[in-house]
C-alpha positions, -999 to +999 in steps of 0.1 A: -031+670+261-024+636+244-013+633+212-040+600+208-066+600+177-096+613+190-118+590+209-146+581+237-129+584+274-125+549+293-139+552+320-146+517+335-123+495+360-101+484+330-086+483+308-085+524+313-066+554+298-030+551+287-001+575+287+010+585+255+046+572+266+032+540+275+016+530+236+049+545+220+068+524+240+054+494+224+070+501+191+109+499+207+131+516+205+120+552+201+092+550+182+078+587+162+040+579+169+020+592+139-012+594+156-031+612+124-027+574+105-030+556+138+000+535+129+036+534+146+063+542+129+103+540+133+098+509+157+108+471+148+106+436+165+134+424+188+147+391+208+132+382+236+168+367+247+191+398+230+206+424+257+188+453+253+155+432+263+167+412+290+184+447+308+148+461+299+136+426+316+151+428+348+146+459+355+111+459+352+114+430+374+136+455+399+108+483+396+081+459+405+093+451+441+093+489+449+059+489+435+046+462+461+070+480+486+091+448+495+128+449+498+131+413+512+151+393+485+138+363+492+107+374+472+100+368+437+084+384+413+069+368+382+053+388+346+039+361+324+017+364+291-020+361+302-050+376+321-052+387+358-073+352+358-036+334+353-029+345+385-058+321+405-043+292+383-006+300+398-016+300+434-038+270+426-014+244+411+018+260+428+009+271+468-018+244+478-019+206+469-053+185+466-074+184+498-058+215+510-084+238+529-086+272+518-104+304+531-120+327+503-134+357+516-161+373+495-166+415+488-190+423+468-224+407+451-227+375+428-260+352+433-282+348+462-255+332+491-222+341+477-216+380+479-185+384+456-179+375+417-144+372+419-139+359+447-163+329+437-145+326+404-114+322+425-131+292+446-137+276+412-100+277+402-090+261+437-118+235+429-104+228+395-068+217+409-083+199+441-085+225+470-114+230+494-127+260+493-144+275+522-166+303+512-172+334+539-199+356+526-212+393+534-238+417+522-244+432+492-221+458+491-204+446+522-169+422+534-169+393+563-160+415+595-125+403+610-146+387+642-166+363+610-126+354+598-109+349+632-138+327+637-136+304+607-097+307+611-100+289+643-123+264+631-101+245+611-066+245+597-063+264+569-031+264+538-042+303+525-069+326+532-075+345+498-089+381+497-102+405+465-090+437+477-113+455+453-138+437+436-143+450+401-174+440+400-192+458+431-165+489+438-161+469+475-126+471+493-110+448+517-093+456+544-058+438+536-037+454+564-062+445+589-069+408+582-035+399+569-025+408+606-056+385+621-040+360+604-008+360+616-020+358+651-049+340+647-035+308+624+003+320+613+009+292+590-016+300+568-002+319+534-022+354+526-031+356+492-048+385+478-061+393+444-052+427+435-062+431+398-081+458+406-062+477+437-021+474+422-015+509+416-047+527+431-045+516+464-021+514+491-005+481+494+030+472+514+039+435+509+068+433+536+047+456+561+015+439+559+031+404+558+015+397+523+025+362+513+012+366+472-003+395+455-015+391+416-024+416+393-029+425+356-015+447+333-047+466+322-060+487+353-043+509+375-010+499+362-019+517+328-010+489+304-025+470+278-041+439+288-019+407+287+003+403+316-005+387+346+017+400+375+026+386+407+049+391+436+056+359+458+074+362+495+101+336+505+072+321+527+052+309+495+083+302+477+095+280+503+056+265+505+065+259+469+097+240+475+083+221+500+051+203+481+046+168+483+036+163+451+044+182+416+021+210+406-002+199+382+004+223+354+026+228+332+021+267+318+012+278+350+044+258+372+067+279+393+092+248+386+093+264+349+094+296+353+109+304+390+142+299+373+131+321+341+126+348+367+152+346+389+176+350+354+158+382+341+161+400+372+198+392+368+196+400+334+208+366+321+192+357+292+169+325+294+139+308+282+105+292+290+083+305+268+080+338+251+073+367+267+060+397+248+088+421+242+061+449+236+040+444+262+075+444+287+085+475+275+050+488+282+055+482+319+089+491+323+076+524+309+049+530+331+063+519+362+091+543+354+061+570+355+046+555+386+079+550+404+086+590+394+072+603+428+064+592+462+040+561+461+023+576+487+012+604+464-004+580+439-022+565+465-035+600+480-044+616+443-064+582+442-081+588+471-087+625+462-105+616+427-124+586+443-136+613+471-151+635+440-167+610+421-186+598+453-197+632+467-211+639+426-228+609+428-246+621+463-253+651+451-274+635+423-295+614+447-275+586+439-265+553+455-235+530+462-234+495+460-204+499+488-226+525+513-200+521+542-167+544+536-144+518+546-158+496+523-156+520+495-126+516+467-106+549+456-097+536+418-138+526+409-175+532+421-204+509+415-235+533+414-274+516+419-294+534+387-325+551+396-357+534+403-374+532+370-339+535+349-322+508+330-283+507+316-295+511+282-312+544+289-281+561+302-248+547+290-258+552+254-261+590+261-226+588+280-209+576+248-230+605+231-208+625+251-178+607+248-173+588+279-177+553+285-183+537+321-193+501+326-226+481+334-231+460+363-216+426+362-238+405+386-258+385+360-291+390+379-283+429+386-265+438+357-292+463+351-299+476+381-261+497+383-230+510+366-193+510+369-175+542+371-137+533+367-113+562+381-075+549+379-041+553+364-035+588+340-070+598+343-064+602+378-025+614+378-028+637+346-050+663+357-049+682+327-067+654+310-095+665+327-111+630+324-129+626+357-144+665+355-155+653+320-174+621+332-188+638+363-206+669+338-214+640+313-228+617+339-252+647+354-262+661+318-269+624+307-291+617+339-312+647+333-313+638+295-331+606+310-353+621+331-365+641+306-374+616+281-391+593+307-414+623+314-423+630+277-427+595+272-450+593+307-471+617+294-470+605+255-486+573+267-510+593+291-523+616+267-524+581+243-545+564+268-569+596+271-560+598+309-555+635+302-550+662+271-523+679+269-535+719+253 
């Protein structure tokens, strides 16, 4: 049970759930959390350049290469102050210079001729600093097949492919493994970038194996923190790409020339300084991947995978649809879920709340009605005894038939109204 005030379960692809462990630890050192008041007591504000926070520092740092399973020193990673979005600006101003072509493949839905939000979000970025994007679509609900990417790797020379490996907005998951390895042996210069705000810490990802050249993330899904860090983990290959630029990055916030060096010091547990970090937030994460790093990643991933496999064969059994119908597009930490024919967002998530659990409307601005967002990540998964996904699945089926059965007394309200028949 958690010792939290009483409140709706969060039950949408982030933020999500977090550990009771996770929230104390935000009010350092060893907070007594006096959850009756909702305030945090026994905790005080500390240096982000004293000891205690810079061996706190690093070893977060330390913890987040055996979270992205790479041992290979010559890769960096990097926790900054700022969204998952902070991420696209990094690989943007650091990793490709203006006029550099770069491959964005698209999972999911957005408006008619792109198929992903995100991943069009992300062309935008690489616009901004003077990349060319090249965007390779799919189907609604879909991801370009490897023969599509081989294809347009071989057309032209390109700096980074960039892939969504869930996109938060449909429930769709790439195949990272499988393309990463395309494009080593299709064009092995190119740098392989994915965005995995939605997939760090739900879904299996091995950075050395799978020769990932960037992953970024955020603090607020899977990971079970609260929003405000953007997290990434660079190889040598990037950093070296870095190194090597013809021209300075154009940013200044977002320069790996500022804080490369800020990095490299925390994981040694210098001291050093850029701009501040959030002690709290820090603490946060070096508290949750404590829990995470607690058993076998390959655990996490499978108790993912078990959940995700519930929530879909529930939504079956209601007569429900997907908007990711093929398995292997499917993604274990969410579920995008079409609404009925006839059934609006409004009708049913209001009555989900009623029963305190929250899931998410549809994010594609011309279907935002016509699905939902079932997010199932992080403790709701890995504390069973929560019982937050047998909560939303009873919810979600009792709210459903709540629907249905005021649609048919409205129906025949406005029938009798309208004298088409008389109800005795």
């Amino acid at each position: 049970m958690s010792a939290q005030a009483s409140h709706p379960t969060l039950l949408i692809p982030g933020p999500i759930e977090f550990d009771d462990a996770v929230l104390g630890s935000m009010a350092h050192p060893s907070a007594l959390l006096a959850y009756q008041t909702t305030l945090i007591a026994g905790g005080f504000s500390e240096s982000h350049v004293g000891p205690a926070f810079v061996n706190a520092f690093g070893e977060t740092l330390s913890m987040l290469r055996k979270l992205f399973i790479t041992t290979d020193p010559k890769s960096q990673p990097f926790v900054i102050s700022g969204s998952g979005t902070l991420g696209w600006d990094f690989v943007a101003a650091n990793l490709v210079e203006k006029c550099d072509e770069v491959l964005v493949l698209h999972s999911g839905i957005w408006h008619p001729g792109r198929s992903g939000y995100f991943a069009d979000s992300f062309a935008t970025c690489l616009s901004v600093y003077g990349a060319v994007p090249t965007q390779l679509n799919a189907p609604i609900g879909s991801r370009p097949s490897l023969d599509e990417i081989g294809a347009e790797l071989k057309r032209k020379s390109y700096k980074a492919i960039t892939i969504t490996h869930t996109d938060t907005s449909t429930g769709v998951l790439s195949d990272v493994k499988a393309v990463s390895e395309l494009v080593h042996k299709v064009s092995p210069d190119t740098l392989v970038v994915v965005d995995g705000v939605c997939s760090v810490g739900c879904e299996e990802i091995r950075f050395d194996g799978w020769g990932i050249d960037v992953v970024l993330t955020a603090s607020q899904k899977a990971i079970g923190v609260p929003a405000g860090l953007c997290i990434l983990m660079v190889s040598g290959r990037g950093i070296d790409r870095f190194k090597a630029r013809r021209t300075p990055p154009p940013a200044y916030f977002a320069s790996f020339a500022n804080w490369l060096p800020i990095m490299q010091n925390y994981e040694a547990k210098k001291p050093s300084y850029f701009a501040t970090p959030s002690p709290q937030l820090v603490r946060a994460l070096h508290t949750s991947l404590s829990q995470i790093l607690s058993v076998p990643l390959d655990y996490r991933f499978q108790k993912h995978k078990e959940a995700s496999q519930k929530v879909k064969k529930a939504v079956t059994e209601l007569g429900l649809r997907q908007l990711a119908d093929k398995p292997e597009c499917q993604a274990n930490g969410m579920t995008a879920i079409y609404l009925p024919e006839g059934v609006a967002a409004p009708d049913l998530l209001p009555k989900l709340m009623a029963r305190g659990v929250v899931f998410a409307g549809g994010l594609h601005k011309e279907m935002a009605t016509k699905y939902f967002r079932f997010g199932h990540m992080g403790v709701s998964v890995t504390n069973s005894d929560l019982g937050h996904i047998e909560k939303a699945i009873e919810a979600l089926k009792s709210s459903l038939a709540e629907v249905y059965i005021d649609k048919i007394s409205y129906e025949g309200f406005e029938m009798q109204h309208l004298g088409i028949y008389s109800v005795s």
